[in-house]
N, C-alpha and C positions, 0 to 999 in steps of 0.2 A: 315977297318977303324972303329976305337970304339971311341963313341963320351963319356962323362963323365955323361950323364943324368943319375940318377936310371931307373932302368926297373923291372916293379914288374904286379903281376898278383893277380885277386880278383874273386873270385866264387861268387856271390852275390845269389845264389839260387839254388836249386838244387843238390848238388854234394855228395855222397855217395848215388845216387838212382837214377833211370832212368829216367828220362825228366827233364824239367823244366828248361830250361836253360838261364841264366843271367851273363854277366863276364866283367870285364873292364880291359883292358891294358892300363897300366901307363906308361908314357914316360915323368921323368920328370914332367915337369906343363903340359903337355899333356894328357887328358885320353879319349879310345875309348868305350864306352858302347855297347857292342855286344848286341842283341835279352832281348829285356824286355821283357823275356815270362811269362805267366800267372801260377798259379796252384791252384786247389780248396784250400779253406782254409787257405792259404798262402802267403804272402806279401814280395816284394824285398824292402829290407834297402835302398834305394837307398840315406839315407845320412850316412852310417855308415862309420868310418876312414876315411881317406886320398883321398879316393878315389871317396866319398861323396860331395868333394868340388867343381867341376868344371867339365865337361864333355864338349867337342869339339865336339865328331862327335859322333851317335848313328849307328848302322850298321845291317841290317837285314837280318839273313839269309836263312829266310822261314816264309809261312807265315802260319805255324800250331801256334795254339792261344797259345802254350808253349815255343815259343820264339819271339811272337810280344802282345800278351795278353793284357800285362801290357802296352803297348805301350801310350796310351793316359795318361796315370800318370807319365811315364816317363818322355814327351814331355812337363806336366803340372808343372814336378820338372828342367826341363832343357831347359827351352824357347828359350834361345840363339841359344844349340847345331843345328849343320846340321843333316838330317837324309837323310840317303842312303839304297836303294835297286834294285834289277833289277827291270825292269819293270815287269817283270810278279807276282813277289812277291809284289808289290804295288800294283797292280788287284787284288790280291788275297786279303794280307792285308786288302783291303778295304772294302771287301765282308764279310771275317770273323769278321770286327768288328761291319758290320753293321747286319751281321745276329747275331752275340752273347755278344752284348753289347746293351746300353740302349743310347747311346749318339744320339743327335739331328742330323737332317742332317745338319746343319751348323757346329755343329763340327765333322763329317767327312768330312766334303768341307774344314775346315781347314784341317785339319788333313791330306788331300790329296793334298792340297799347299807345307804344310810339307814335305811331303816326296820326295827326290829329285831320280829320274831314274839314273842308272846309270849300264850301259850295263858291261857283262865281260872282264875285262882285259882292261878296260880305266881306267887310274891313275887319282888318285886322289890328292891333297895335305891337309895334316890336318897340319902343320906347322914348320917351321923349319926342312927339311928336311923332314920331316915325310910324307909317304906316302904310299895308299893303294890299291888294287883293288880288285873287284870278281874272281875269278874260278870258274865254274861250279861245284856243290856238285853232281849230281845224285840222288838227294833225289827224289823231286819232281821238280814240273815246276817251273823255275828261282831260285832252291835254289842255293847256294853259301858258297864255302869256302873265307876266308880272308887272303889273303898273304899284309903285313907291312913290308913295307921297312925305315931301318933309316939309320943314320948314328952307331947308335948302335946295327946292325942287326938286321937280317929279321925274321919275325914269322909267322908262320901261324897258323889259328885260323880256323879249321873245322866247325866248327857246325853240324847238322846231316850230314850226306854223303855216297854213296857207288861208288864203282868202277866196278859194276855188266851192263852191256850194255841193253838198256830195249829199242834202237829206235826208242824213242821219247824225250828224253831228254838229253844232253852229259852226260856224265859220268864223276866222279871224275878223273881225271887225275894229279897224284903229280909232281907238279913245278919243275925244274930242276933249283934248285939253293939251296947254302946250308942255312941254318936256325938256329938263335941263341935260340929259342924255336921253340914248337910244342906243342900248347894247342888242343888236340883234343877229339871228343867225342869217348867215351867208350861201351855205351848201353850195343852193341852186346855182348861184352866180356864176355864168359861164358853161352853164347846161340847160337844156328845154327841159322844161317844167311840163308834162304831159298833161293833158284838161282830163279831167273826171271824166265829166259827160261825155265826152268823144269816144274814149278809151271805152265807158261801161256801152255806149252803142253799140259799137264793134263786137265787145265780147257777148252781148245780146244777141244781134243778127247770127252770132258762130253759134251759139246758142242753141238758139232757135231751128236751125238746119238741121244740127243736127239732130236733136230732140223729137221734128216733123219724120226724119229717116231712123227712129229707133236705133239712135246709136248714143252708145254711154259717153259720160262725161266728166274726167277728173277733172280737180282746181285743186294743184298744190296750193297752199298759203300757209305764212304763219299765223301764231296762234293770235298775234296782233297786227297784222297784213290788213292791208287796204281789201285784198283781191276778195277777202272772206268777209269784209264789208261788202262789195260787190255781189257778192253770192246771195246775202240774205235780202236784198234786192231783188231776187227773182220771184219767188211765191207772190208778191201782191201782184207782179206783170201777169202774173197767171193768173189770179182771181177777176185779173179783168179782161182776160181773154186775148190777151197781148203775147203771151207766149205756149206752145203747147203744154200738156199737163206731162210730167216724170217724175218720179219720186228721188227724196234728196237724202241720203246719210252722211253723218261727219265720223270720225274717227276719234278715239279715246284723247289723242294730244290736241283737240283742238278745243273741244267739249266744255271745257272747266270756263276758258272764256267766253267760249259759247254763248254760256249761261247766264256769264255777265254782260256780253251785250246786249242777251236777252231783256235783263230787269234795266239795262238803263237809254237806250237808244232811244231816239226819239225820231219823229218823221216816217212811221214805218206804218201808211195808213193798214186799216184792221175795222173790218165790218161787223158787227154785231154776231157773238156766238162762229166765229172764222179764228181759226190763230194759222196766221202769215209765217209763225216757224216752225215749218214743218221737216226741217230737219230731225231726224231721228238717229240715237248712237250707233254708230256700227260695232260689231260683238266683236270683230279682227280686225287686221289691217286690208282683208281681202277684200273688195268692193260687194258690195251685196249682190243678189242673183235680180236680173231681171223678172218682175213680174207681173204677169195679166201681159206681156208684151209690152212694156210703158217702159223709156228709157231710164237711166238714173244719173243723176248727177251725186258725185262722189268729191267730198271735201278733204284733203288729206295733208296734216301738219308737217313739213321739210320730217321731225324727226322721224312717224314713222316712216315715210319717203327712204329715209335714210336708212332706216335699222330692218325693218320688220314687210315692207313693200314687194312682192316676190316680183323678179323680173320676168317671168312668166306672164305675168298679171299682166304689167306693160303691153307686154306685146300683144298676148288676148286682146287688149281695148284696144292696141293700132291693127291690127289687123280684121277686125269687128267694124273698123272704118270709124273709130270713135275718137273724141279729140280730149287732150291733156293741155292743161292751162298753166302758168308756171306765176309765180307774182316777180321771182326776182331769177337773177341769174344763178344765183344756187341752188336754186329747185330745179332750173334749167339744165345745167350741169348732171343734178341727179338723173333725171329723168334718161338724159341722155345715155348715161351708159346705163339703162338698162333696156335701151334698144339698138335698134343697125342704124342706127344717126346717119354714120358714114356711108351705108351701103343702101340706105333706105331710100334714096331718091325722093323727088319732090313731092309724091305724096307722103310721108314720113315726114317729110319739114313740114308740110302744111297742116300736121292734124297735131301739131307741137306746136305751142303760142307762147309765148313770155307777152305780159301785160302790164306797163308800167301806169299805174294810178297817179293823179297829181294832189298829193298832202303836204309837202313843201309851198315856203313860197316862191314867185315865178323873180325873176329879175326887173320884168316889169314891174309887178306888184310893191316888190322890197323900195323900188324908186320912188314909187308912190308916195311910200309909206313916208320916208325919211321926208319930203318934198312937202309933206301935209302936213308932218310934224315939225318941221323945222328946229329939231335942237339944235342946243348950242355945239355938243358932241356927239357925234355919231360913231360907234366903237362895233367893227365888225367881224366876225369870229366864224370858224370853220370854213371858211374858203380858201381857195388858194391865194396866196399871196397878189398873183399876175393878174389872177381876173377880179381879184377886186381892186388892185391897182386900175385895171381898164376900168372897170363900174364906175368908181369915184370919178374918173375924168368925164364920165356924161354928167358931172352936176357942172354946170359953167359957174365959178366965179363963186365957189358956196360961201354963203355964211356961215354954217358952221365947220367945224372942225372935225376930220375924220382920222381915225384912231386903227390902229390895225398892231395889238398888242404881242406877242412874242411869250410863249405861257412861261406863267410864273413873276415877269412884269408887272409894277405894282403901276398905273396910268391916272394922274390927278385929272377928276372932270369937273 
């Protein structure tokens, strides 16, 4: 059944480049404002055309500061609208804006009024018909795909996503119904997509060497980083004898979400009278003291990395023979100068790792996905231009129509 509204779609930031993500589905007098995410230097139009005029419901689908960012200017341009996210992306939500914003804590207390919980796959109503719920994305904890249902067919609106199994979080899983769009994110397109499981093997076996030789052990990560997913995956390998025993501290910036991935993570087996997080806060930025002789692994957020990490310290654990783990290239970077990088020779590169996890999804998969679904429009956003132009030319002969919008572009589906 196809109802008569227009159905049109808006990139409002972001698209011909990797992040940044901002988009509104128009239904009609209805529009849904997806993730007002943030970007240096950068500003969402949020009254540009048609789309500029009204907004119903705001929708969150992670809570990295590149698609909730902007969130408090949003909220300040569309007072009315409802806002919706899982619960664990409102935890987070809250934490990233109160650690990377300036706002009072009255307006986060508002701002946490605002935002309404709303668990995967309980329907929602945005009007006349229109309605929506979560999916689980596999990105991080509580991200979410958006499937819309109307009487003018159904869409789904990805945001980050993968379909790679990590065991603490579900994984993207594509809906089994068909779809009159499929707005989805692109990133990956034209880069390896890294597998989980291979990647957490690897930093397992480094692990574990070193751990067997009494030697410490940093994991830079953000406070919402895959790699500090990864870390809290060690304690059960040891309860079962898979890794040796070292004690584990995390640092003050990482803690608060810590906590929340404490109460919401699921897949994290736990034996009767055992708790598996056995991380405890460290009192400084300074890694704890080894004790009884038992190594330690040391969890440490880019900022204190950044502010408060003595490069001293550094070089103590490279020279102790002990290995630093980085999640991205900016950890990487730090880390780097606060040792002889350049002068360190190959032992010094090899006790320094960057670790790429795979939470996107791969090129394969995105092909999958569109080829399962078969809408009528397929509308692709944050890639480069070039390599989704090459993506698109492995579908032979498509039925539907592929859309590659231009932000700010209002695109009838």
């Amino acid at each position: 059944m196809r109802a008569g509204r227009p159905v049109s779609f808006v990139a409002l930031a972001g698209n011909h480049k990797v992040g940044r993500h901002s988009l509104v589905l128009r239904l009609g007098s209805h529009h849904l404002l997806v993730d007002p995410g943030l970007s240096s230097g950068e500003k969402i139009n949020f009254n540009g055309g048609r789309h500029g005029g009204n907004v119903d419901v705001m929708l969150l689908t992670h809570a990295h500061l590149d698609h909730v960012g902007a969130l408090p200017a949003a909220i300040k341009r569309y007072p009315n609208a409802r806002v919706y996210a899982t619960p664990e992306t409102k935890a987070l939500c809250l934490q990233m804006v109160r650690r990377k914003t300036s706002l009072s804590e009255h307006e986060i207390r508002y701002l946490e009024d605002k935002i309404q919980s709303l668990v995967y796959r309980r329907e929602m109503e945005v009007g006349r018909g229109i309605r929506f719920h979560f999916i689980p994305a596999g990105h991080i904890l509580g991200s979410a795909s958006i499937v819309v249902t109307s009487p003018e067919g159904n869409f789904l609106l990805t945001g980050d996503y993968s379909n790679e199994p990590r065991g603490v979080i579900p994984q993207f899983i594509s809906p089994d119904c068909d779809f009159r769009a499929v707005i989805s994110e692109t990133s990956f397109v034209g880069m390896e997509a890294t597998a989980f499981r291979r990647s957490f093997r690897r930093l397992v076996e480094k692990i574990g060497r070193a751990a067997e030789q009494h030697k410490p052990i940093v994991i830079a990560t953000d406070p919402l980083g895959v790699l500090q997913e990864a870390a809290m995956l060690l304690p059960p390998l040891q309860a079962k004898g898979l890794l040796p025993e070292f004690t584990y501290a995390i640092d003050p910036n990482l803690w608060e979400s810590f906590l929340t991935y404490r109460h919401y993570y699921r897949g994290l087996e736990q034996q009767p009278g055992q708790d598996h997080y056995l991380f405890t806060l460290a009192q400084s930025a300074r890694p704890p003291v080894i004790e009884n002789g038992l190594p330690y692994c040391y969890l440490v957020g880019p900022g204190n990395l950044n502010d408060n990490f003595p490069k001293t310290v550094v070089q103590d654990i490279l020279r102790a023979g002990g290995l630093l783990f980085a999640e991205d290239r900016y950890s990487l970077d730090l880390i780097a100068r606060r040792t002889s990088w350049d002068n360190g020779g190959e032992a010094v590169v090899d006790q320094i790792r960057q670790f790429d996890f795979g939470n996107h999804i791969s090129e394969v998969a995105l092909r999958w996905t569109i080829r399962n679904q078969q809408p009528g429009t397929a509308v692709l956003i944050h890639g480069t231009a070039a390599d989704i132009a090459r993506f698109v030319r492995t579908f032979p002969r498509p039925s539907q129509r592929f859309v590659v919008p231009r932000v700010g572009e209002e695109i009838a589906i």
